[in-house]
DRENLOMI-847034 format. One line per field, with one value per residue (C-alpha): x, y, z. Coordinates in steps of 0.5 Angstrom, whole numbers. Layout:
<recs>
x = [X;...];
y = [Y;...];
z = [Z;...];
</recs>
This chain:
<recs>
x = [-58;-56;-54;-50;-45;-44;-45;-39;-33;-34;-35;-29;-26;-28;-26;-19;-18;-22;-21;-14;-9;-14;-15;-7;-5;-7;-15;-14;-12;-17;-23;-22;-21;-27;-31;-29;-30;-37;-38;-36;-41;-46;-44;-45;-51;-54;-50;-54;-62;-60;-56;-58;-65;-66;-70;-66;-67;-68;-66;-69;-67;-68;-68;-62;-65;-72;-75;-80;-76;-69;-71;-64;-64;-59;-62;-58;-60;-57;-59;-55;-50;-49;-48;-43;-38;-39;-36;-30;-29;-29;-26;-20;-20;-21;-14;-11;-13;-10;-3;-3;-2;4;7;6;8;14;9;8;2;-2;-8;-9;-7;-12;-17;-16;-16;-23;-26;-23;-27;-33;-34;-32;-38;-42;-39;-42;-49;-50;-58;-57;-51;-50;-49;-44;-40;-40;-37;-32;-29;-30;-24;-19;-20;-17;-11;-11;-11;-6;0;2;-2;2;3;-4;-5;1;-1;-9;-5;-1;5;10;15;18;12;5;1;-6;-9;-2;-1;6;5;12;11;15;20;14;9;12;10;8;6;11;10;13;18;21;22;26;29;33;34;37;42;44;46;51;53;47;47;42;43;39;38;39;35;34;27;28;32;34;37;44;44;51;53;60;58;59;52;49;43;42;42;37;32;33;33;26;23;23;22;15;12;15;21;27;26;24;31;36;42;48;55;60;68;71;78;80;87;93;90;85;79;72;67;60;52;48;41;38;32;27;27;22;21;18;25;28;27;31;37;36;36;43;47;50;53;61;64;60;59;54;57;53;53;48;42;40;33;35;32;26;27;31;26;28;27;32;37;36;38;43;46;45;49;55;54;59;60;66;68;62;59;58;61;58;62;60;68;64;62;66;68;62;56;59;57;52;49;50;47;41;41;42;36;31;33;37;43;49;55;61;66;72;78;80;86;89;86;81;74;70;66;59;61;55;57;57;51;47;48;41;36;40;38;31;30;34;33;26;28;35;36;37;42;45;44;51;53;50;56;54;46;45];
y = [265;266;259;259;263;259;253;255;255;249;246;248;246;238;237;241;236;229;230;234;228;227;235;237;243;247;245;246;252;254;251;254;261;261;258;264;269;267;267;274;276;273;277;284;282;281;287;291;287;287;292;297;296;294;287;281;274;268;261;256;249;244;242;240;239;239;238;241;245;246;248;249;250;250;258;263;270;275;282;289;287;280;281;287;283;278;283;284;276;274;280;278;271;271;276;271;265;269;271;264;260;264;265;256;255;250;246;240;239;244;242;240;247;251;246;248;255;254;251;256;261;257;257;265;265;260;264;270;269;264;265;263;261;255;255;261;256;250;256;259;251;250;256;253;246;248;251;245;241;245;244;251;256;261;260;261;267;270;270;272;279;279;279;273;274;270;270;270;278;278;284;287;281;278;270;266;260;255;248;244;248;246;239;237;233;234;233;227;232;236;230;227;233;233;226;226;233;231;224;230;236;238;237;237;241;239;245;246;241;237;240;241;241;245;244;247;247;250;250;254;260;255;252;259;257;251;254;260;254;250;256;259;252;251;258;259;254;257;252;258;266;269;273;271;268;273;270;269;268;263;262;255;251;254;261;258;262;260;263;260;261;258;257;255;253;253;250;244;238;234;233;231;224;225;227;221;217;220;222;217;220;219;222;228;229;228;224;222;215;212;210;202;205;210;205;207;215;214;217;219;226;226;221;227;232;228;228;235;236;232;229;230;226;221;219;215;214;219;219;222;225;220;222;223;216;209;205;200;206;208;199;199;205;202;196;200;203;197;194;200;203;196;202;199;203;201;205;208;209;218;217;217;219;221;217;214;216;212;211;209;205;207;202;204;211;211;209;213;219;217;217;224;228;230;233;236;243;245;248;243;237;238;233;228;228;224;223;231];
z = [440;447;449;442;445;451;448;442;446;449;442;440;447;446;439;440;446;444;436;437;433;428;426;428;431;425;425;433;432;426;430;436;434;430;436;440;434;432;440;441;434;437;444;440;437;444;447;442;444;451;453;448;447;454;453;459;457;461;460;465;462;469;476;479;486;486;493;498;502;496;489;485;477;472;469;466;466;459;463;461;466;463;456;459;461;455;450;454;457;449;445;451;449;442;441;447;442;436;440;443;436;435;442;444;437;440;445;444;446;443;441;449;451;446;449;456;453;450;457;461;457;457;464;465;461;466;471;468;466;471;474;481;486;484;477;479;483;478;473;479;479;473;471;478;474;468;471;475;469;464;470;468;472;471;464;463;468;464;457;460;463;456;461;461;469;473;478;477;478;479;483;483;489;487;489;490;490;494;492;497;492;486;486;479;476;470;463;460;455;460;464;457;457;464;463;457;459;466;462;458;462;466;473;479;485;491;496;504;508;501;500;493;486;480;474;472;465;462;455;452;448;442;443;444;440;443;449;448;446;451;456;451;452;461;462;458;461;468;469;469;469;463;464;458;461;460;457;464;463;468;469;471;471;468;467;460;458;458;457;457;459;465;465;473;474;479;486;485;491;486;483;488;485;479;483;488;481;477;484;491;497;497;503;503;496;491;485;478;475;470;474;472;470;465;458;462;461;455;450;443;446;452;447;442;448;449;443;442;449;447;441;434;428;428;421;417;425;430;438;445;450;457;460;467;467;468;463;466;466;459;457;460;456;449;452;453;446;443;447;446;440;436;436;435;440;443;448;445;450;449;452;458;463;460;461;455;450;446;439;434;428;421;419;426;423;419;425;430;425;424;431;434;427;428;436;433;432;425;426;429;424;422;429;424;419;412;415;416];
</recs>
């Protein structure tokens, strides 16, 4: 039994994350819970044989290094001070796990994250009950890894303290992370997304010295809904502040009124690439084209933030504000949607002096849809015009 307890975390830990597109976010979230709840059933039972009743358990199971002088064994010692510990590392977890299937509802990757959540308490437990040195510090390296691994530290020690900020608290120690600290890597999807919102309005800001870059993401209060998703996604996985952006007036030109939002994320050295692919050096400023690699990044994620950025039906097709870019730029996005994706577009003149803009073809529209409709807001279906 008392190896049970142990052994059920990483149960569910391996088949959340070897097993995962197989059971879905649902059975991950099943399996896992139910693990650690029956581990933490299993934990009382042994608080009350041991704890109560005063009755210490050792499991010796074998030699690791068995030498003349050196022996180290893989054992683990259940006294009154172990299962004491147990009830509030796994009675924690197990409510973590719970609020988690609610809080990371929106993540992609889910069944990776729930797995990494088990492990972690799998080897608290290690760390715990473990009978000698050693196997106490496979525990400890064990829960540094799967932070390592989850590429978001302080989204894991927030939701362990059940208190989400913009910097990571433990022991009441504020820890702030520098640009050159904030390496990556980065996951696929928040890649798409700055891809595809520095194609629209986004744009990247290198700071002093070049030792990072952030994100500006700005919308008009018209695509508040939007926004908030956007600023929700980068900010609960560490990217932003947790603060929700607040509604600014700009005054530009000829006295008209704008009134917009604006989201800035952290300073990253590990975007500095990105901002090298979309900006060049023009007497001293930073001017943004269509990098040349841009089919490598266009994901049907970042085409579908792209859209959300600048799209808007057009007739029985559908247009994307590309003003900023060149009438070349503007060509050679529509070469790469039709080479990646077999959309057909074209670009259409605004005006004078008024730049160009991507329009998509009334018989393209129906796989156009099918591939930027499952990334698409609801709210903003409507862009899609007679495919909504």
């Amino acid at each position: 039994m008392y190896l049970t307890i142990l052994i059920l975390p990483l149960l569910g830990s391996f088949v959340s994350g070897f097993l995962g597109r197989k059971i879905g976010v649902t059975g991950s979230h099943i399996i896992t819970c139910t693990c650690l709840i029956l581990s933490s059933i299993l934990a009382t039972i042994a608080f009350y044989e041991v704890g109560l009743c005063s009755s210490p358990v050792k499991i010796y199971l074998f030699n690791w290094i068995d030498l003349e002088y050196m022996t180290i064994s893989w054992e683990f010692l259940f006294d009154q001070l172990t299962v004491s510990m147990f009830i509030p590392v796994l009675y924690i977890s197990s409510l973590i796990h719970i609020f988690s299937t609610d809080y990371m509802a929106e993540d992609p990757h889910n069944q990776r994250f729930f797995s990494y959540l088990s492990l972690f308490t799998f080897f608290m437990l290690v760390l715990v009950s473990g009978a000698n040195y050693f196997v106490m510090f496979v525990g400890w390296e064990g829960i540094i890894e799967c932070l390592k691994w989850d590429n978001n530290e302080n989204l894991i020690y927030s939701i362990i303290c059940l208190n989400v900020k913009d910097n990571v608290k433990i022991s009441s120690k504020i820890i702030k992370l520098t640009s050159k600290e904030r390496i990556g890597p980065h996951n696929i999807d928040i890649i798409s997304m700055i891809i595809g919102s520095t194609l629209g309005d986004t744009h990247l800001e290198k700071r002093k010295n070049g030792i990072g870059t952030r994100v500006i993401f700005e919308q008009s209060n018209r695509n508040v809904e939007y926004l908030m998703w956007f600023h929700a996604y980068f900010s609960s996985r560490g990217y932003c502040s947790s603060t929700k952006p607040k509604l600014k007036i700009i005054i530009k030109q000829e006295g008209k009124v704008y009134y917009q939002y604006r989201i800035s994320s952290y300073t990253f050295s590990s975007f500095n690439w990105i901002h090298e692919m979309f900006y060049k050096s023009v007497d001293g400023k930073y001017i943004k084209f269509v990098p040349l690699n841009v089919e490598e990044y266009l994901t049907p994620l970042a085409l579908a933030i792209l859209f959300m950025d600048d799209g808007s039906s057009k007739g029985k097709g559908a247009s994307i504000a590309t003003n900023c870019f060149t009438l070349e730029e503007v060509n050679f996005l529509c070469k790469v949607l039709k080479s990646k994706y077999n959309i057909i577009a074209t670009s259409n003149k605004c005006g004078k002096d008024k730049g160009h803009i991507i329009y998509i073809h009334s018989n393209s529209m129906k796989l156009f849809t099918s591939i930027v409709k499952p990334y698409l807001l609801p709210s903003l279906y409507y862009k899609l015009g007679f495919y909504k």
